[in-house]
N, C-alpha and C positions, 0 to 999 in steps of 0.2 A: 458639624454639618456645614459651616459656613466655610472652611477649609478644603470641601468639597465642591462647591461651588463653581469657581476656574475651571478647577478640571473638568466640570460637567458641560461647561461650554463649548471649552476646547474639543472636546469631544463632539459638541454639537458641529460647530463649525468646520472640523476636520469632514463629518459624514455630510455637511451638504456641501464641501465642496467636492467629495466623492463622485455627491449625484448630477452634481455641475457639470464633472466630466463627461462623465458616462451620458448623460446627458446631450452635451455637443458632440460626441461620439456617435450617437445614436441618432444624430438629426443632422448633423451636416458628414462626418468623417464615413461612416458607414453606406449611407447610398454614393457616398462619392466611388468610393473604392469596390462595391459592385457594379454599377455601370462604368468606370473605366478598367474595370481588373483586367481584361486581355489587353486592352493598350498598358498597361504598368509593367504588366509582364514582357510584354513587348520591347518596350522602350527599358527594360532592366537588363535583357536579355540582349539586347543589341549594344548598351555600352558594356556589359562584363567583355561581350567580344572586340569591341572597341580598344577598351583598355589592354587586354592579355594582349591584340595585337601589334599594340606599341611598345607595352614592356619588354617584347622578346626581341625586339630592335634595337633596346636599350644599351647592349654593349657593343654596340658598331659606332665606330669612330671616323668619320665625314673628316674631308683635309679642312674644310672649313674649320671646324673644331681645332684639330691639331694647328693650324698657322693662325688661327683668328681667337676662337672664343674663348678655350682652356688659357693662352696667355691674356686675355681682359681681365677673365676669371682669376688668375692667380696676383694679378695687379694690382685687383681690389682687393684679395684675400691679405695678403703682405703688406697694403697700405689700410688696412681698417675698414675692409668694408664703405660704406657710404663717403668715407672721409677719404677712399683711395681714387674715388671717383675725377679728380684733376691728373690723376697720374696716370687716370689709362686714355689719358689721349696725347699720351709721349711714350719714350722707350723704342723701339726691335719696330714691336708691333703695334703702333697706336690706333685706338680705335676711328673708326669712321663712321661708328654709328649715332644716333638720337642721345640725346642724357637720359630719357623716357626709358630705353634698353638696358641701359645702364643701372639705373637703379633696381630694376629686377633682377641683374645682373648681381649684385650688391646686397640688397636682400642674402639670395640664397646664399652667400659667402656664409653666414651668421649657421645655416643650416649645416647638422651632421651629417652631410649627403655627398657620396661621389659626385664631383663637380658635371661628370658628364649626363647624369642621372637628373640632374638638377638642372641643368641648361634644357635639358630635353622638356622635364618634364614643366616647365614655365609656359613651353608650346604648348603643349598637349591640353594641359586646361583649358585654353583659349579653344582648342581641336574644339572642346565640347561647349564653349559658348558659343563661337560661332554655330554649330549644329543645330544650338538652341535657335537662335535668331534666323537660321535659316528656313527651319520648321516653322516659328512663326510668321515669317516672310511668305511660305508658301501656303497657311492657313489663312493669311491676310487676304493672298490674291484668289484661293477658292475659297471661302467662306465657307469651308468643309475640315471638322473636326480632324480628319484621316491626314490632312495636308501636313501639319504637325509630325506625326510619326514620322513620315516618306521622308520629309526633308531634312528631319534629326538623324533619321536610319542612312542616308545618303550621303551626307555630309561626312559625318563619323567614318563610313567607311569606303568613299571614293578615296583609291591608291594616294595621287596625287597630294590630299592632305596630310594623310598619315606619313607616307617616304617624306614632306617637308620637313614634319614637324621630330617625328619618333624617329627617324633611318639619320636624315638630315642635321638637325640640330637648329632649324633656321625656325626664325621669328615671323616670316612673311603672315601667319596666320595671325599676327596682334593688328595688325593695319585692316588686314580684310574684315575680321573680326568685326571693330569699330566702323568699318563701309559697311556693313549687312546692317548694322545695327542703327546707323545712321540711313541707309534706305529702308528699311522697315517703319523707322517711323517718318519720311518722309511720308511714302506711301498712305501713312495715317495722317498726313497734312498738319504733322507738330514740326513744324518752324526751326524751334530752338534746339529741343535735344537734339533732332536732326541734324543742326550747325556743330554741339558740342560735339557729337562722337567724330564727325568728320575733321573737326578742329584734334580729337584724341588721335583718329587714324595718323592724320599730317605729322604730328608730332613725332610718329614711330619713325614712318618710311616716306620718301620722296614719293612714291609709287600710287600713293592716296591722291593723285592730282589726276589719275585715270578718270577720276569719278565726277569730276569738276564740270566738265559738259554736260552732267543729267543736272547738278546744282543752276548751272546757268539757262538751262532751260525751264528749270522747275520753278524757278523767279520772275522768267519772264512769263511765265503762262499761269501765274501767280497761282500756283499750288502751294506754296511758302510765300511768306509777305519778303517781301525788296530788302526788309533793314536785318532779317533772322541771320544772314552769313554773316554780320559781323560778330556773329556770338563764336566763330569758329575762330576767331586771333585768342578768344578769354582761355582755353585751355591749352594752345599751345605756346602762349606767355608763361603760362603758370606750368608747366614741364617743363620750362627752361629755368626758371628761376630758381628754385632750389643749386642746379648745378653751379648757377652764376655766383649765387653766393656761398660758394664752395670754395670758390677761387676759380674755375672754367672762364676762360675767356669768352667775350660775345660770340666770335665765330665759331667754336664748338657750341655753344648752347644756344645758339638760335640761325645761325648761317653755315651749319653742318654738310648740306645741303652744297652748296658752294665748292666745300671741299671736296664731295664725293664727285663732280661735274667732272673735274678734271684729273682723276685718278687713270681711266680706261681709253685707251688712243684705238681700241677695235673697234671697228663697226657694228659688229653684233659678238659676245661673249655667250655663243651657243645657242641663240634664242633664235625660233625658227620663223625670222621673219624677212623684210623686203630686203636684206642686208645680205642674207647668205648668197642673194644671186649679183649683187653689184659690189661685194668683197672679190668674188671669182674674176668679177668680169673687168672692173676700175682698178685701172694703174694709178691714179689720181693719188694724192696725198691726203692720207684716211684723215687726217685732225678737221681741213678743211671742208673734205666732202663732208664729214659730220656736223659742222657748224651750217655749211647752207643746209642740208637735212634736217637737222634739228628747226630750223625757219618754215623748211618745207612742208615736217612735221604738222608743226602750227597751224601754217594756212590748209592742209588737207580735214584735219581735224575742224577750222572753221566753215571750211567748203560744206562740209558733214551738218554742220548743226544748222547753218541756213534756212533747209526746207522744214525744218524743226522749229526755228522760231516764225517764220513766217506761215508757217499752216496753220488754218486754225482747227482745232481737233479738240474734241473733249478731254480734259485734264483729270478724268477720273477714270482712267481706265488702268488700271494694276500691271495688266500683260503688256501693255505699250508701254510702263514705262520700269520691265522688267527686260524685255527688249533691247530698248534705250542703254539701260546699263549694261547689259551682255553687249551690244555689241562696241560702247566705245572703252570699256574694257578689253578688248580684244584687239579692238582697231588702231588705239594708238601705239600700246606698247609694238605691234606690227609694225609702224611707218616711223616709230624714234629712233634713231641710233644707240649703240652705247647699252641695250637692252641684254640682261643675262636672262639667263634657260627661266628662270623661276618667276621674272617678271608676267606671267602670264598665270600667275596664282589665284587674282583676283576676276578672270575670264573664267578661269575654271568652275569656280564657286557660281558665279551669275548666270553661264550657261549652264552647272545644272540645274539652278534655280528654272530656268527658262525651260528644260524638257521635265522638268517635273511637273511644270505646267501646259506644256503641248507633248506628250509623250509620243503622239505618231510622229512629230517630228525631230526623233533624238538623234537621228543622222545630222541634225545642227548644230547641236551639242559639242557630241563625238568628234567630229571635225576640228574641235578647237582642244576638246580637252585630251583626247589622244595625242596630237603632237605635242603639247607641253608633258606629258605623261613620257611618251617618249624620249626628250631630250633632256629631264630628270633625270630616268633612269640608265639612260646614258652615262651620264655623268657620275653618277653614285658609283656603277656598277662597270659600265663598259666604255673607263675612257679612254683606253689607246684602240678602241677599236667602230670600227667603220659598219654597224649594221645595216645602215640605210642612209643614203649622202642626206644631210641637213637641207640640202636644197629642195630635194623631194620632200621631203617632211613638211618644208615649208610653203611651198606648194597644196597641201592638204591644210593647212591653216588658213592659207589665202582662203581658200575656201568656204573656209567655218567664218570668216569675218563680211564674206559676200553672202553668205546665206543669211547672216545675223542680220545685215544690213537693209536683205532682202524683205524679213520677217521686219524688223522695224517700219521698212516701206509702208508693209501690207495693214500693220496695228494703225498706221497712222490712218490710210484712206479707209481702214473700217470705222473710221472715230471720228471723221469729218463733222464738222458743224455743219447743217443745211445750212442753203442758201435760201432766199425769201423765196416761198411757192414752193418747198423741197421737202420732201419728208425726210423725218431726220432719222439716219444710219443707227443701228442695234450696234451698242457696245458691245466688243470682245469680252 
């Protein structure tokens, strides 16, 4: 009898933690999954389409690929993976990209995976984080359950992400990514993480400094406290450092950036902006024109944030400062030099944010992300050939960055602070 004993316990114990489950099944797991089973279905149903339609992309090879990633790829492969990491920024082809790239890069060596399958697929993941963060970005700013779906279901399968990431091969979606992620929780007025993703974004791509004018407004109009961006040097200290003690020298692991400045003597490398009409029209010597541009850049972009820091406007309003990002997103890679087709990755993303939230006005949208849509697929698909001069194209962007600018205008003066004796203005 007493040898029977254990087991009867065990027994005991095994049935109530049976009931234990069945239990939180019953009380929490089961009404979840009938009150959202058509969004599950939905949202299940939209990434299987997501995915099949990057994997059928999968054996298309981008020259990017062929002259850039497959030889990093085979650098690190031949040098050990993580430990070949100094060696691909020497050789044929040395890299110009982040150490941050690198090590994902590095990673998948270890994996038994067609190198191209594996570069792609490093994008494609982020495809569906960013989706995420963007869904929550637009649930943020409606305080409506459905916001979620729209902005995961859009994200996932606006062209423009998928040709980047699946067709392309390119990483632009790891920078944007950590911007979504790092304005989402701005928008929720957290400080810190806020600083960390945008310190993660900087890390990837140069191209994260688009985003630097909503940080510097969002400091002075103290939606984030004054000292939270210094937490943006802790993570891209610490992405460099591993490389550094690799053997990488300083300027590959933290002044990468430096070296990619002076790689491209064109004024614009496809990208449909103020450049395509003063390439045609400037006899000038392009290095210089672009260094006073690059200054011009600057002060246009300060000219811009001015009436931003000097209005006073309620600091809570979601779509002003959804706005905000769409449009200097858009605006600067516009007026820099030096800008390639794809630079305009992280516009596309925040204006669709921005007509998911004002849908009668997606001709604002449109505007911006069709000509970057277009001079993608150019590129990919038709590049000795002329379907529509870049000039014109860009032209239709001007566009989309005056109407953004225009819609900024309007979020601001809906959001004005009253003056004494004033009734105070209904948030957007």
């Amino acid at each position: 009898m007493m040898a029977n004993k254990p087991a009867n316990q065990s027994s005991v114990k095994s049935s109530q933690a049976k009931e234990g489950r069945l239990a939180f099944y019953k009380a929490l797991v089961l009404p979840f999954l009938q009150k959202h089973f058509v969004t599950i279905v939905f949202l299940l149903a939209v990434s299987a389409c997501a995915l099949a339609l990057r994997i059928c992309t999968y054996p298309d090879e981008s020259w990017d690929y062929t002259a850039f990633l497959s030889k990093w790829y085979k650098m690190l492969k031949e040098n050990g993976g993580f430990r070949g990491i100094p060696k691909a920024y020497e050789g044929s082809a040395p890299s110009d990209y982040c150490p941050s790239y690198l090590y994902l890069l590095a990673f998948i060596t270890y994996l038994p995976v067609n190198p191209l399958y594996a570069i792609k697929t490093v994008s494609v993941v982020f495809d569906f984080v960013l989706a995420v963060f963007v869904g929550l970005t637009v649930r943020q700013a409606s305080k409506k359950e459905m916001g979620f779906s729209l902005g995961y279901a859009c994200a996932l399968l606006l062209p423009n992400v998928f040709l980047n990431s699946a067709v392309w091969g390119q990483c632009d979606v790891i920078y944007t990514c950590f911007i979504v992620i790092s304005f989402y929780y701005l928008l929720k007025g957290k400080g810190i993480p806020s600083m960390v993703f945008f310190g993660l974004a900087f890390s990837f791509k140069l191209q994260a400094i688009f985003f630097l004018p909503v940080i510097v407004v969002a400091v002075w109009k103290k939606k984030i406290e004054w000292q939270t961006p210094a937490f943006a040097i802790i993570p891209y200290f610490l992405m460099g450092l591993p490389a550094l003690m690799m053997g990488v020298s300083v300027i590959h692991a933290y002044g990468i950036y430096f070296v990619q400045m002076g790689e491209y003597a064109d004024l614009t490398l496809n990208a449909p902006n103020l450049y395509t009409w003063i390439a045609e029209l400037s006899e000038a010597n392009t290095a210089d024109l672009a260094r006073g541009m690059t200054f011009g850049a600057i002060g246009m972009t300060g000219i811009a944030l001015l009436p931003l820091l000097q209005s006073k406007y309620r600091a809570d309003c979601d779509d002003l400062w959804i706005a905000m990002a769409a449009f200097f997103a858009a605006f600067i890679p516009f007026v820099l030099p030096h800008m390639h087709e794809r630079y305009f990755y992280m516009a596309d993303i925040f204006a669709l944010i921005f007509v998911l939230r004002n849908p009668k006005k997606w001709y604002v949208g449109a505007a911006c992300i069709l000509p970057s849509l277009f001079v993608v697929m150019k590129y990919l698909y038709f590049t000795h050939q002329e379907i529509i001069k870049l000039a014109i194209v860009a032209v239709v962007m001007l566009g989309g960055v005056c109407m953004l600018g225009a819609e900024l205008f309007k979020a601001v003066q809906s959001n004005l602070l009253p003056q004494e004796g004033e009734e105070p203005t209904q948030v957007r």
